[in-house]
C-alpha positions as CSV (number, residue, x, y, z in Angstrom):
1,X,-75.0,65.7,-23.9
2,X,-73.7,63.1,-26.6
3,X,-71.7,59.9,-25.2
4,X,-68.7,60.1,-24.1
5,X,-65.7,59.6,-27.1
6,X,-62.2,57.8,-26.0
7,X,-59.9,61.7,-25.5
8,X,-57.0,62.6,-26.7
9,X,-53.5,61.6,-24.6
10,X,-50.0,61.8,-25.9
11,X,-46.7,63.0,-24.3
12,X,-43.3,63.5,-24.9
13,X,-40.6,64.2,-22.5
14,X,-37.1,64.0,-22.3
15,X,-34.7,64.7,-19.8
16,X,-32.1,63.0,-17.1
17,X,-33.4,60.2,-14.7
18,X,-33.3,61.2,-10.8
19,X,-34.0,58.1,-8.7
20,X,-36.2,54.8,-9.3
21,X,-38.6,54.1,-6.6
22,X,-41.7,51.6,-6.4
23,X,-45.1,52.4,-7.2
24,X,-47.9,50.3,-5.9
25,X,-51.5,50.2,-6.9
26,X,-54.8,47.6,-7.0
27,X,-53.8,46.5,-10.4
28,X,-50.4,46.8,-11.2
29,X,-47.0,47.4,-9.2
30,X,-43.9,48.7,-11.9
31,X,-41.0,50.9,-11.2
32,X,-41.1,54.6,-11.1
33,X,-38.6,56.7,-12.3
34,X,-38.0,60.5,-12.1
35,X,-36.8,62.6,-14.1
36,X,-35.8,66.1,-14.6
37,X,-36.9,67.9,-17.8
38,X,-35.5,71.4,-18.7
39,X,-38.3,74.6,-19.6
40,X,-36.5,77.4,-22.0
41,X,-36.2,79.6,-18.5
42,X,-33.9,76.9,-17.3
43,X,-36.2,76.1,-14.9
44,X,-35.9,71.9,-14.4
45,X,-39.5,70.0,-13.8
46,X,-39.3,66.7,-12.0
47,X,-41.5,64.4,-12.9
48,X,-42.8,60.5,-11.9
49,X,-42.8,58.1,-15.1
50,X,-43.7,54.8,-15.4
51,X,-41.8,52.5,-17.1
52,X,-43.0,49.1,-17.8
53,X,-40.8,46.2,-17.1
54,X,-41.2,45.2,-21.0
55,X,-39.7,47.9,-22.6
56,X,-36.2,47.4,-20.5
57,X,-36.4,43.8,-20.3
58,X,-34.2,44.0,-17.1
59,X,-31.1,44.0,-18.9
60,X,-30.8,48.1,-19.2
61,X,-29.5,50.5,-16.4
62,X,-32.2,53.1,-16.3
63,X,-31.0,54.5,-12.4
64,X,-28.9,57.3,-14.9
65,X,-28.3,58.9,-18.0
66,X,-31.0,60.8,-20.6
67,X,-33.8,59.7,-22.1
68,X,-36.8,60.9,-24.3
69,X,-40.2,59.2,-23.3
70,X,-43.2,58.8,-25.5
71,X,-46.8,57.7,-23.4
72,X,-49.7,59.0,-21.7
73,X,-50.6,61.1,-19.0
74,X,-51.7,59.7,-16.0
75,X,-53.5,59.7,-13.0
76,X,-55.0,57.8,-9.8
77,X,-55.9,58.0,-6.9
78,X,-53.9,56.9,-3.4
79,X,-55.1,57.0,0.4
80,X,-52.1,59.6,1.4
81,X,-53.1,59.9,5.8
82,X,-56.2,58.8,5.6
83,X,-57.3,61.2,2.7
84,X,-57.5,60.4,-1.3
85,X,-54.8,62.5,-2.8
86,X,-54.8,62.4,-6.6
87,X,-51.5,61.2,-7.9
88,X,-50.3,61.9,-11.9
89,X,-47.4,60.5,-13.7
90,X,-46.4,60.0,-17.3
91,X,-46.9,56.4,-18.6
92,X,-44.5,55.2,-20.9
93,X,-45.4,53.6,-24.1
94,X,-42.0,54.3,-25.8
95,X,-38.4,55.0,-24.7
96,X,-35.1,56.2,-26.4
97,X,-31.7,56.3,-25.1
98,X,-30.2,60.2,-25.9
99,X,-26.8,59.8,-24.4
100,X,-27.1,63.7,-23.7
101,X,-29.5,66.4,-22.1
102,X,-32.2,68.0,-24.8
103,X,-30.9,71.0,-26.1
104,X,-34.4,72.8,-25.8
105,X,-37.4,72.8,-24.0
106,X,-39.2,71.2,-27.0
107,X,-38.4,67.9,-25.7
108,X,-41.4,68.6,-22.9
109,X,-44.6,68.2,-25.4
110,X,-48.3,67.4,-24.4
111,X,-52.0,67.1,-25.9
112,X,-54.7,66.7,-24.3
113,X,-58.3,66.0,-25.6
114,X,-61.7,66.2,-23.0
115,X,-64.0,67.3,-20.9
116,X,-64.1,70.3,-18.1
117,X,-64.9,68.2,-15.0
118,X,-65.0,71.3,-12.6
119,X,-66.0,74.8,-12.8
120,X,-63.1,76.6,-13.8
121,X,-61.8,79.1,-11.2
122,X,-60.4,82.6,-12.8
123,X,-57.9,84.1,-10.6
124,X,-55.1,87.0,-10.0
125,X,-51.6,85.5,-9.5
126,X,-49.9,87.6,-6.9
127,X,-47.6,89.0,-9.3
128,X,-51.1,90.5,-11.2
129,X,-51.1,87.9,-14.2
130,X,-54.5,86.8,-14.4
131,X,-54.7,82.8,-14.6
132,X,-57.8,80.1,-15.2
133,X,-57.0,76.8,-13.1
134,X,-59.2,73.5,-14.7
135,X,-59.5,70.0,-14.3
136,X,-60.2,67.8,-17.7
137,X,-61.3,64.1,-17.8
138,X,-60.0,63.0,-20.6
139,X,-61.5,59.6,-21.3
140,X,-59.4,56.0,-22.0
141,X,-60.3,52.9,-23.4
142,X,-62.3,50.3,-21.2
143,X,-64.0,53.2,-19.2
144,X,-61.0,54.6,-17.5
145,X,-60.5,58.3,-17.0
146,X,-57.3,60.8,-15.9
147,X,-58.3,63.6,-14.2
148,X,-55.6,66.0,-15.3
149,X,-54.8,69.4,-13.8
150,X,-53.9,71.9,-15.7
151,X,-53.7,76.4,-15.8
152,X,-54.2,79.0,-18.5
153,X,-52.4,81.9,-19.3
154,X,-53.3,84.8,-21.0
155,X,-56.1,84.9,-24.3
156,X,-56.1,80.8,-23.3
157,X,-57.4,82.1,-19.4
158,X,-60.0,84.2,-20.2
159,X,-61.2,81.5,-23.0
160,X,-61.0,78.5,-19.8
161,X,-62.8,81.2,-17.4
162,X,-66.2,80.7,-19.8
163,X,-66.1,77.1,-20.4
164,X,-68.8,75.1,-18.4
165,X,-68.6,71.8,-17.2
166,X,-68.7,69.1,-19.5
167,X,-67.6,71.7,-22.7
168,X,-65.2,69.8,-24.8
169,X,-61.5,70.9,-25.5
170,X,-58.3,70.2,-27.1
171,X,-55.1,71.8,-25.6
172,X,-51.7,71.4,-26.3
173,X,-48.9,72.3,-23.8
174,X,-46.2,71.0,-20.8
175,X,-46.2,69.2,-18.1
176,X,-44.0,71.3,-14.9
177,X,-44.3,70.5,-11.0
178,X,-44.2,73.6,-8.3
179,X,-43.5,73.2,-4.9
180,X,-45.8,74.7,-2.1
181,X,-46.1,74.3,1.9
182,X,-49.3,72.8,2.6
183,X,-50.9,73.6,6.2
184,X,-52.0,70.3,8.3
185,X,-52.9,72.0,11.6
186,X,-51.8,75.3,13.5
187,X,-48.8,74.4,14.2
188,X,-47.9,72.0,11.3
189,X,-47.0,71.8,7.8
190,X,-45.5,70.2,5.2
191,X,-43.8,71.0,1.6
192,X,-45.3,69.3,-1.2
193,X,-45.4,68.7,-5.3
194,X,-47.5,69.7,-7.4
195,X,-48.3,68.5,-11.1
196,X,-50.0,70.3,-13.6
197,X,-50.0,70.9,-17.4
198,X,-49.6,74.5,-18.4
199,X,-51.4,75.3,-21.4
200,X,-50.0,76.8,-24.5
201,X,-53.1,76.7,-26.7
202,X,-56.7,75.8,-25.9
203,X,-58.9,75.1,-28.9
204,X,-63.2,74.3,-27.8
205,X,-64.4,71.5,-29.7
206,X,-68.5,71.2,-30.4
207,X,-69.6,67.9,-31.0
């Protein structure tokens, strides 16, 4: 396999901020805000965004109100009960004030650039849609990597369900969150988020 090339990584999202909250890592520690972005079912996503302290300058509200983000998707690891949990969030690179919710769904925009990490698993849904879950590494600069989530639909699925680790692919689509109950023991459980990027087009890229 050829080395490595820096991916592909650009979002844009827009939507209404939620809450503020305080994310914590080795290297850095900035404010996380949420927000929630509209799909054309109506359906609303909430999602974690970073916001660096630089492009507010402490002198801007951001705890409510509409914005459209421009950045990077995310991700990292955090010790979540003793286990590694992988943890993805939209970093900010750009912000702009709308005043008003997006009047579409266009305002949710990703692409993605890199490599198939995992095997991808082709599966029934249980309302019989047939679906292709995968996990790209799409490489940063200075070495770093996100390990990004993300599930195929359709003519996209059945492409994803014969790629092989370490095939190279562009896809363009949106971010969205689920909610599921996750089972800890017999008798507990919890409800959880989950963040993925659903795929709209998938494009294989030979090198």
């Amino acid at each position: 396999m050829s080395e490595k090339m820096t991916g592909v990584n650009q979002v844009t999202i827009g939507g209404e901020i939620l809450s503020l909250s305080v994310f914590s890592q080795e290297m850095f520690r900035e404010k996380v805000y949420t927000m929630k972005v509209k799909r054309n079912s109506e359906v609303r996503d909430v999602i974690p965004v970073i916001i660096p302290d630089r492009l507010i300058n402490g002198s801007i509200d951001l705890t409510e109100g509409f914005i459209k983000v421009n950045g990077h998707y995310r991700s990292c690891n955090k010790l979540v009960g003793g286990k590694s949990r992988l943890i993805l969030y939209v970093y900010a690179k750009e912000i702009e004030f709308t005043g008003e919710e997006p009047d579409t769904a266009e305002d949710n925009h990703i692409v993605l650039e890199g490599y198939i990490c995992k095997s991808p698993v082709y599966r029934k849904t249980p309302l019989g849609r047939w679906i292709t879950d995968i996990m790209l590494a799409v490489n940063g600069p200075c070495g770093r990597s996100d390990y990004i989530p993300c599930i195929c639909w359709g003519r996209e699925a059945k492409i994803a369900s014969d790629l092989e680790i370490g095939s190279y692919i562009k896809i363009t689509g949106r971010i969205q969150s689920r909610e599921y109950i996750k089972k800890l023991t017999e008798t507990e459980s919890e409800k959880r988020i989950a963040y993925e990027v659903s795929v709209k087009n998938l494009d294989v890229i030979t090198q």
